[in-house]
N, C-alpha and C positions, 0 to 999 in steps of 0.2 A: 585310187587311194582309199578312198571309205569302203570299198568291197573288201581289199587285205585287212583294215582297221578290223571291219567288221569278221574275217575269216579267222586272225589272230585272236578279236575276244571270244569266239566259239574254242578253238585251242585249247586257248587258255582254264574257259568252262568246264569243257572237257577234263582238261588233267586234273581237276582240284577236284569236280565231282568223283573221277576214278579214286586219287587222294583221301578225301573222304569216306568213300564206301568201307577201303581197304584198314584206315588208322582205326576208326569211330570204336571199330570192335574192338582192337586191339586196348583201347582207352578205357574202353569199358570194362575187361577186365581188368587190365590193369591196376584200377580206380579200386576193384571191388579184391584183388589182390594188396594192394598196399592198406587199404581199411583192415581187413582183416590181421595183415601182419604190427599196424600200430596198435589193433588191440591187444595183439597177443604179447608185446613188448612192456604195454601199459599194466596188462595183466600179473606180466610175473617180476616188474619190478614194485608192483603195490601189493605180493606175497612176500617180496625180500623186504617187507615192513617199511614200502615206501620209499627205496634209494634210500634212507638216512644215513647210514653208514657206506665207508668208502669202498669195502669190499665188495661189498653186498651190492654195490651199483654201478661194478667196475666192468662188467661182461655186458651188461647192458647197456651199458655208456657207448663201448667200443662197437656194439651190433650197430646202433647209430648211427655212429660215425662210420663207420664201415658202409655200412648203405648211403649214407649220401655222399662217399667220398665213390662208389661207383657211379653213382647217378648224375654225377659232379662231371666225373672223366669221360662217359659214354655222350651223355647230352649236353652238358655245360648247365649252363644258370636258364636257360631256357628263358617260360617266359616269367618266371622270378623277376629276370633285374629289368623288364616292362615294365616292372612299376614299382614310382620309388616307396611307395609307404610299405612295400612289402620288404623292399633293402633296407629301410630304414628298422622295420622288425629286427631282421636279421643281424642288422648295427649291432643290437644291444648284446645279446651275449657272446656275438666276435668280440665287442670292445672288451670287455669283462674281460674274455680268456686270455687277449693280448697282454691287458693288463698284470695279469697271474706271469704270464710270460716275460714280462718285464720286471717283475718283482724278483722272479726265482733268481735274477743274473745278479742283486745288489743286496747276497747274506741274508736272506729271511730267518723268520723265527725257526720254522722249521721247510726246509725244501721236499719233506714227503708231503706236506699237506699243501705245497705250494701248487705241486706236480698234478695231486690229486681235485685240489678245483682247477686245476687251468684242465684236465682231463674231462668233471664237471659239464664246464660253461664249452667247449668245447662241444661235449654230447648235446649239448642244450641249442646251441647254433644249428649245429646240423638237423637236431628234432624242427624248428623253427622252421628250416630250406625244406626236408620232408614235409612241413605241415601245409608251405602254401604251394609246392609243387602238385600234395593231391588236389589242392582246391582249383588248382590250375588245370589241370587232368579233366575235372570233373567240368568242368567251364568248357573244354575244350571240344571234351564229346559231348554236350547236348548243345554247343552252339552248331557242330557241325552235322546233329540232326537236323537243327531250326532253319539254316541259314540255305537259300537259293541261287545265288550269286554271286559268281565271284570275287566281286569284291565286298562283299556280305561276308563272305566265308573269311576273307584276310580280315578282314575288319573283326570278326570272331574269336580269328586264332590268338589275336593283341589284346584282346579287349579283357579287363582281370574279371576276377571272379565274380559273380552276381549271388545275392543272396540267395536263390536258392542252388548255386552249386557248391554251398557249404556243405550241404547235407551228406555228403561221407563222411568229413571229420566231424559233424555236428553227431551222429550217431557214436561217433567212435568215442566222445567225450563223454555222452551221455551212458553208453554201455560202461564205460569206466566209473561211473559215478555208482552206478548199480552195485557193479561189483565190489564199492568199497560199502555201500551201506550193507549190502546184503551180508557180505562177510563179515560187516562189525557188528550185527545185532547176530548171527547165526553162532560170530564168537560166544556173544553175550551168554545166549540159550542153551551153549554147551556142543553144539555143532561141530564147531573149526576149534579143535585143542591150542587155542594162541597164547601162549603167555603173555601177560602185561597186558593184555586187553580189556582187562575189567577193574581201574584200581578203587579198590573198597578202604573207605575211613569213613569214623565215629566222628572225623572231629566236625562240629558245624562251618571252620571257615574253611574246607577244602569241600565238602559236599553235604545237599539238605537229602538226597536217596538217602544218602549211605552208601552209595558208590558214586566213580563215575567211569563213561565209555571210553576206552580208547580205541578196539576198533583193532582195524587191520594193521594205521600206524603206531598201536601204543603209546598214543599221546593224546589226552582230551581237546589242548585246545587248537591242535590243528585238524584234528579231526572236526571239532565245529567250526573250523573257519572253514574249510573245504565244502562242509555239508550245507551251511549259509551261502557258499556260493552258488552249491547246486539250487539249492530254493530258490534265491532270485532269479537265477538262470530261467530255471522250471516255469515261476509265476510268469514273468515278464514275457518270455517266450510264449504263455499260453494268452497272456491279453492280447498277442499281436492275432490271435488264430479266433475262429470265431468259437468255437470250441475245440476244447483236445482232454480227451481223457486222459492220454499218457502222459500229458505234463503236470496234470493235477495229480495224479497218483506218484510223481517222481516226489512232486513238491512235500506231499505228506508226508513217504518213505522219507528224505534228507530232512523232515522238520521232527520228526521222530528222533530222527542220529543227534541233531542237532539237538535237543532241548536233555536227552539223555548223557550230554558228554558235559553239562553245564559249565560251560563254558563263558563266563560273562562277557568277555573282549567279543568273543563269534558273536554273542546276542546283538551288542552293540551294534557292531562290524556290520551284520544281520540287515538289520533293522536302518541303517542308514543307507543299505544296498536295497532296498525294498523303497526308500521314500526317493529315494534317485529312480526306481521304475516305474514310478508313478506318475513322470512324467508323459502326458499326451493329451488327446481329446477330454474335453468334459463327461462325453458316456463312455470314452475306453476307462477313464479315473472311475467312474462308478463302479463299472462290471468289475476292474482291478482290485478295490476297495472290498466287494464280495467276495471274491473268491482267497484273497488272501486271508478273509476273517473265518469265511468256513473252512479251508484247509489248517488253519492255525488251532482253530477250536479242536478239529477231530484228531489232530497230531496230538496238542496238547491234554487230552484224554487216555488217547493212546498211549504216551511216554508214562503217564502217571500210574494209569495200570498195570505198565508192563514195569513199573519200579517197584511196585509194591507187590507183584507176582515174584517177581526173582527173586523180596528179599525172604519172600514165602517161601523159596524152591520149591514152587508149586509145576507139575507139568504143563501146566494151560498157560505157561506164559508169551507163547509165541501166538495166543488167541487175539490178544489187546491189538499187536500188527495186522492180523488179515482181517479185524471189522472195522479199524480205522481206514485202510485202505478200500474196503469195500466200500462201503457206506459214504465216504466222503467223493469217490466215483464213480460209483454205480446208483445213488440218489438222486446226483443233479441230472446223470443220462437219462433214470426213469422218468423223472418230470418233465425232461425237455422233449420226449414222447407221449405226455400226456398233454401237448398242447392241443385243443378243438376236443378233448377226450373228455377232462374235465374242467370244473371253474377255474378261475386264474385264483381264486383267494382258496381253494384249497389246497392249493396247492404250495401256496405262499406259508397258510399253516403248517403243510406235512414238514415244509423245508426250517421254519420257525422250531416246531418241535422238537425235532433232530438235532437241532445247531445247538437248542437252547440244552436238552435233555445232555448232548455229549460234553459243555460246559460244565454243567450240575456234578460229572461222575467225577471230571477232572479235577473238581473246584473239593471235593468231596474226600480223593483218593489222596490229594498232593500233604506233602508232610506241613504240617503247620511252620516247622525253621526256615522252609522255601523262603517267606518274606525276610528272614533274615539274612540270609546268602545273599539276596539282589541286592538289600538296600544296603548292609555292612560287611563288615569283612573283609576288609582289601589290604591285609597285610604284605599282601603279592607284589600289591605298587609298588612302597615302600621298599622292598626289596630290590625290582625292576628300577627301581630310582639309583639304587646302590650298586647294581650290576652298569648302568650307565654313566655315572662319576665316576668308578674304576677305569672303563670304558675310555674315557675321555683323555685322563689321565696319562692312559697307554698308548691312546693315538698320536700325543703328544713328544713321544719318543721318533716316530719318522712322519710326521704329518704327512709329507708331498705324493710320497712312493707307498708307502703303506709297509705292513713287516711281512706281508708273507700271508699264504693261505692256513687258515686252521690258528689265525695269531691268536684271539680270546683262547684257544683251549688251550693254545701252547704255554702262554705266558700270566693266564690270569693271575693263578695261585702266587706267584712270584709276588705280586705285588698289591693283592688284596687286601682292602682295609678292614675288612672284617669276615669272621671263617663261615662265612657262608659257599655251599655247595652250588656251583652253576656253572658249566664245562661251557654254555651256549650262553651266548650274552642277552637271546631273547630280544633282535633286533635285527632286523636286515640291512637296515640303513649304518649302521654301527659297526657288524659285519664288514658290509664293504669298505666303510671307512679303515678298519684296521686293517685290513684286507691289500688297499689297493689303492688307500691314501687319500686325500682330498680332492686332486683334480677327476682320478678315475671314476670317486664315485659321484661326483658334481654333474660331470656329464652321463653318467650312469642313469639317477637321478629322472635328471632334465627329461632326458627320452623316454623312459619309463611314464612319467607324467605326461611326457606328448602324443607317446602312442595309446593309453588308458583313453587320455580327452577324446583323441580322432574314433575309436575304437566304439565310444559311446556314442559318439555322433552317425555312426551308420550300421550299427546295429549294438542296441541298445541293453540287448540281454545279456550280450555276451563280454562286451566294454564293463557295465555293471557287476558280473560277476568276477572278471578279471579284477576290477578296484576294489572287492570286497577284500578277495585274496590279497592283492597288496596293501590295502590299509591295514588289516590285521597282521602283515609280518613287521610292520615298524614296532611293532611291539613282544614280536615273538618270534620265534624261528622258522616256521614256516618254510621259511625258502632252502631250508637246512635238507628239506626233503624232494629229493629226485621228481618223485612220480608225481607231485604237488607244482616244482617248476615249470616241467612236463602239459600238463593242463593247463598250466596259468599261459603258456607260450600259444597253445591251441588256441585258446578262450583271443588271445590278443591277434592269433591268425584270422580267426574266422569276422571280428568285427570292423579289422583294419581294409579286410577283401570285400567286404559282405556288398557295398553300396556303389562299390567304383565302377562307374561304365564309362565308355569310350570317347574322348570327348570331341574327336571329328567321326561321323560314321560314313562311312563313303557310300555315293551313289550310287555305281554300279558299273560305270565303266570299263572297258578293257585298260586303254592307257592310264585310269587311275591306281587298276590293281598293279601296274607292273608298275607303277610311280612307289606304290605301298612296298612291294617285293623290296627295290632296290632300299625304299629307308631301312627297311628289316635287315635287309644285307651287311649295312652300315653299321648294326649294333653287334655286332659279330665281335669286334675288336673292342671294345668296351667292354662286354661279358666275358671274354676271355680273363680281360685286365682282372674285372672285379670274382675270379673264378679262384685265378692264383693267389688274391688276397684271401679269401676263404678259407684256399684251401692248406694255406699257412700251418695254422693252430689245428687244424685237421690230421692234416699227416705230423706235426710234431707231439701229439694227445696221442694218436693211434702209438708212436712208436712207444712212447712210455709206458702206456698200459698196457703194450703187449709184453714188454721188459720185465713191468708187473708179476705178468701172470704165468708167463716163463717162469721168472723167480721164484713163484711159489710154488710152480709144476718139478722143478729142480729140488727143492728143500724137502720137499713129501717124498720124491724120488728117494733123496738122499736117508731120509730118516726111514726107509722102509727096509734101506738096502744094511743100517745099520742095524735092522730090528732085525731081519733076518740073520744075520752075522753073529748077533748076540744070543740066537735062537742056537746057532747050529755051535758055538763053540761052547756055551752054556754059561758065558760072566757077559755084563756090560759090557757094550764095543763102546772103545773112543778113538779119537782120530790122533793118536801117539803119532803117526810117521803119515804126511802127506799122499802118500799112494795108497792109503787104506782106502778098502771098496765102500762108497757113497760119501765121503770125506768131501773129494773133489767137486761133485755134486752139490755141497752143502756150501764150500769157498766161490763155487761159481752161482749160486744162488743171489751171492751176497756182491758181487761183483757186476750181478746184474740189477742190482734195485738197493744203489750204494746207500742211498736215503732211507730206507726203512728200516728205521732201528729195533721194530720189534722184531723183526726175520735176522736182524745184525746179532741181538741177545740171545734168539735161541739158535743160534751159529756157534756163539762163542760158550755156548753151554756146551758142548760138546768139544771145542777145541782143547789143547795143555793150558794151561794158566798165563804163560808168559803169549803164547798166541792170540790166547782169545784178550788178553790186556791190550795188545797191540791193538788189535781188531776193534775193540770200541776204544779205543781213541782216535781212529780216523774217522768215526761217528760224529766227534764231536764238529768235523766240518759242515756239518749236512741241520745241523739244527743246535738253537740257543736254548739254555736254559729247560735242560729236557732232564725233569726229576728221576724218570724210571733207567735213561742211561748213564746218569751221574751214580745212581745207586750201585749199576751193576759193574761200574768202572772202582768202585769202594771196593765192593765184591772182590773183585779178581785181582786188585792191587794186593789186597791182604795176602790172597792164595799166590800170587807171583811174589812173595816175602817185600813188596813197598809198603811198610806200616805208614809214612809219613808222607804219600802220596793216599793211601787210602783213607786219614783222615782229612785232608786235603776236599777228596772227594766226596766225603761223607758232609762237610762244610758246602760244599756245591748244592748237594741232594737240596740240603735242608733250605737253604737259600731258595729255590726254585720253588718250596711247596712249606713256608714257617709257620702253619696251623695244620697240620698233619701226625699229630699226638702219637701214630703209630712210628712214622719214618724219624721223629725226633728223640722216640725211646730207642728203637733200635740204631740211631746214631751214635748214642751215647752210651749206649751195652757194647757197642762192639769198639768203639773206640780206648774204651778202658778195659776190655780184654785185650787189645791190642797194649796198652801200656805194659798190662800184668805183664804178657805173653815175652815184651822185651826186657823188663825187668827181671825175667828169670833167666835170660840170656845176657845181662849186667850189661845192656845197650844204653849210648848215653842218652839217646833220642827219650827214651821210657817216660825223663818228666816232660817232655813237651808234646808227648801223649798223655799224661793223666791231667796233665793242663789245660790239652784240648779239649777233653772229656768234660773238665769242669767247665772251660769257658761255653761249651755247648750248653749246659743245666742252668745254668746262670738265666742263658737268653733265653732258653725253655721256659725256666719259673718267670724271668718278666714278661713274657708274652701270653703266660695262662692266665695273670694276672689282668691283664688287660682286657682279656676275652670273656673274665667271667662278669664283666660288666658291658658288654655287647650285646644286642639284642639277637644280629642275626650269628646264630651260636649252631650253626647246620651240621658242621660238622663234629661237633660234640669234642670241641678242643679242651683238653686240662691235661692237666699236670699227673704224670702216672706213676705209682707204686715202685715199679719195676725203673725208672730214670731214676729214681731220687735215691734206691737201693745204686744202682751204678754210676751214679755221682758219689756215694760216702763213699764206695769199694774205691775209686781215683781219690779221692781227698787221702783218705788212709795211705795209700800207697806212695803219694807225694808228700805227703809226713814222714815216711818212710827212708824214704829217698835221698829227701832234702836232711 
């Protein structure tokens, strides 16, 4: 009996060593093929300016979900659902996207933006399963170098990821970090032609340069929340090491971006993610305390010269960058070579020198208003105060379920108490509440905070730098941006996996390893379960965005085939009779992406008048309270002879957007051309056109009245020349009349 025992765990040894030899490889690339493919994903969604827009992060959304829904179907959940805090990751933006999917069924604001974040939190889930399956990967091939034994090697293959087999996605983040500094200062310099990436103002409470960065996402202040978390990342990660050049050199680079994009909230944000990594030993706190004051000193030299070179347009301004980056890591490496070389106090000098002399240039270059920016100027709040009462207001309408994805942009204006300009409410938390309602984002929330906690607890850089990023999106949009989610989801992969090790390791036996096999066996049917809940919002994202881009492949189709038509016959093509060549093309575009009403308008630009009427008015199923399609349904009523349907609609427009000085002068121009237009045709309706026209000018003048005693006056609302001329042209005509 102990002889077969014994001949079975040879066997046994046998196959897992063959096992082994044959996977390990295959791991390894593998490992070094999905690195490379998340950078290059990261890469060219932080060119399409960061995912911000829906478009712009709709191909990239799908490439994601598209990979993990193969990797889903070939492997399953693998060893992912081995550990729950890694499902528990994974919770958070499945919950999300269900929620969006739940939303869409119960009339949202608007169902294209509903569509487009459950598409979103969707891509985000699946980047999530990608992010700990390479960490798994990577776990898996060097346990199965280290491990001797067979039941060493099962015990390996279970056991989650250890802190150093982050190191795939740890590079993958940190190359993406590169890539956004480098592109946002290369913008700066004139490098990378980016529009919006540099917004320059005189005024002191927006900037003490005279500019500020935006960088690759045209936006300062999530470009320094992002660059803040790289610096903590950087620091933190370099006090764990006994030395590291590249993390003091990253740190500099993103305190550079960071102090350039001034951004106060990042500073804050900053600065409280710096004093949460200061957590540790008495002499790790010291060595931490050093290196954060000389990399701050040499950055903060750095920024100042390199502001006051650009506003020179001087060529030497990319100089300020390569000697703060030298000098603050190539100094400390010389002197940690000069130990047994020379004194320890001259050396304490040269480093004194340096620290003190690159203060003096900073202290020297930075604009005197600087101390005004930090300490006042916060009319921003105030504003953010007023974007959040609005805010509150409107969640108030479906508290439970929420309105729908994109509700702030859909419905602000509607009901804004003062004409201030803010499409983004400048809130993630607010966001979701309008979003997805109060239970979705409670437990939204909750998780978010449990996984941040655990995340700090077992690796401490990268928990840190994830909280930096979420504390500064409760105050801004931040999460508004793809490739920003993207890393904030890495950041919470790699700190939630970093420290889990196994918590029975077996001894070595044969019958313990076939004891292990068979529990393994067992979870089979569980990972399936939780496969098909995955893969739910997965393949329901996939089909949408493919519908998408269909749609838009169909519409270009269509508009090509009529540019050509109109080429070869030599007048405008229009789609007069159904069977016209790319017509059909243009009705099936719209048939496939029934919710987007901007591909619905430039549809019905091209249709007869009584077509395209039809055509957005089955628009108005798919979204509330939508300015730009109530306008175009005015439009075409007029052209389909509905005068009294088209003021109607003009009444809609203005309701959805009543501090829009432009859409309320041309409300009321074209509603009393509409009256003229029936009164020469001796229509009785004519006075209940010049009526409407006046009741429009009426609310116009009480509402410009009201706003010239408003502070926030953004959008430059008053009372205009051109309404007040076509309000007396209706007055007159209704005297006329009457």
């Amino acid at each position: 009996m102990k002889n077969h025992e014994e001949r079975q765990g040879i066997s046994i040894a046998r196959m897992i060593d063959t096992v082994r030899e044959r996977v390990s490889g295959r791991l390894s690339i593998s490992s070094v093929r999905s690195a490379a493919l998340a950078i290059s994903l990261l890469g060219w969604c932080l060119w399409q300016q960061g995912g911000f827009y829906d478009h712009k992060l709709l191909v990239p959304a799908l490439l994601i979900i598209g990979l993990a829904l193969i990797r889903i179907v070939r492997h399953g959940l693998g060893n992912v659902s081995s550990s729950p805090k890694s499902m528990l990751l994974l919770s958070l933006p499945w919950l999300i996207a269900v929620c969006y999917g739940l939303t869409s069924i119960y009339n949202p604001a608007t169902l294209q933006g509903t569509w487009m974040q459950l598409i979103r939190w969707s891509s985000y889930a699946a980047w999530s399963f990608l992010c700990i399956d390479l960490i798994m990967q990577s776990t898996s091939r060097r346990s199965m170098h280290e491990q001797k034994t067979a039941s060493d090697l099962l015990s390996a293959c279970e056991q989650p990821a250890a802190r150093r087999a982050v190191i795939s996605l740890e590079h993958v983040v940190l190359l993406s970090g590169i890539m956004l500094a480098v592109g946002s200062l290369g913008a700066l310099y004139g490098y990378l032609p980016l529009e919006g990436s540099v917004m320059k103002s005189d005024d002191i409470e927006l900037s003490s340069w005279g500019f500020r960065l935006g960088g690759m996402l045209q936006y300062p202040n999530t470009l320094g929340a992002i660059s803040g978390a790289f610096v903590v990342f950087s620091l933190v990660r370099a006090k764990e090491k006994e030395y590291s050049i590249a993390y003091f050199g990253l740190a500099v680079l993103h305190l550079i971006v960071l102090l350039l994009t001034e951004s106060r909230g990042s500073w804050i944000m900053t600065g409280a993610g710096l004093c949460l990594g200061a957590i540790g030993s008495r002499s790790m706190l010291l060595k931490y305390i050093k290196r954060l004051l000389w990399s701050l000193i040499w950055a903060f030299a750095g920024a100042a010269a390199t502001a006051r070179l650009w506003l020179m347009d001087s060529e030497w301004v990319v100089v300020p960058l390569i000697l703060a980056l030298g000098c603050s890591v190539l100094l400390p490496y010389w002197l940690q070579h000069q130990r047994g070389k020379s004194s320890r106090w001259l050396r304490k000098a040269v480093a004194c020198l340096a620290w003190g002399g690159a203060g003096w240039l900073g202290l020297m270059l930075v604009p005197h208003q600087a101390i005004e920016r930090v300490t006042g100027h916060y009319a921003t709040g105030s504003a953010r105060l007023l974007f959040y009462q609005d805010a509150w207001r409107l969640w108030q309408e479906s508290p439970w379920l929420g309105l729908g994805g994109d509700a702030w942009r859909q419905l602000f204006a509607s009901m804004q108490s003062e004409p201030y300009v803010g499409k983004e409410v400048h809130s993630f938390g607010f966001d979701l509440l309008l979003d997805i309602g109060g239970v979705g984002t409670l437990i939204a929330m909750v998780l978010m905070a449990w996984l941040i906690i655990m995340a700090m607890r077992q690796d401490l850089a990268a928990g840190v730098a994830a909280g930096v990023i979420s504390a500064h999106s409760l105050i801004d949009f931040d999460m508004a941006y793809g490739w920003v989610v993207y890393l904030w989801l890495a950041w919470l992969a790699m700190g939630i996996t970093a420290a889990e090790t196994s918590s029975a390791r077996l001894a070595g036996s044969a019958d313990q390893a076939i004891s292990k096999m068979n529990r393994l066996n067992k979870r089979v049917r569980r990972q399936r379960i939780a496969a098909a809940f995955l893969l739910l919002p997965l393949c329901v994202a996939m089909a949408i965005g493919t519908s998408q881009l269909a749609a838009k492949a169909m519409h270009a189709a269509g508009e090509r085939a009529l540019a050509a038509q109109s080429l070869a016959s030599g007048s405008a093509a229009a789609c007069a009779e159904s069977g016209a060549d790319g017509c059909g093309l243009l009705r099936a575009s719209v048939r496939l992406a029934p919710a987007d009403t901007a591909l619905r308008i430039a549809v019905a630009h091209r249709l007869p008048p009584r077509e395209a009427f039809a055509l957005l008015q089955e628009g108005e199923r798919y979204e509330r309270r939508g300015k730009a399609l109530h306008r175009e349904l005015a439009l075409q009523a007029a052209l389909a002879a509905e005068p009294l349907q088209a003021a109607a609609y003009w009444e809609a427009a203005v309701q959805d957007d009543r501090f829009d000085s432009e859409l309320r002068t041309e409300a009321i121009i074209r509603i009393a051309a509409l009256a003229d237009a029936a009164a020469q045709e001796k229509r009785a309706f004519a006075i209940d056109l010049a009526k409407a026209a006046l009741t429009q000018f009426q609310r116009y003048e009480a509402d410009a009245r009201l706003a010239a005693d408003m502070a926030a006056n953004d959008k430059r609302f008053m009372l205009t020349a051109a309404a007040s001329q076509a309000a007396a042209s209706a007055q007159l005509l209704l005297y006329m009349l009457e």
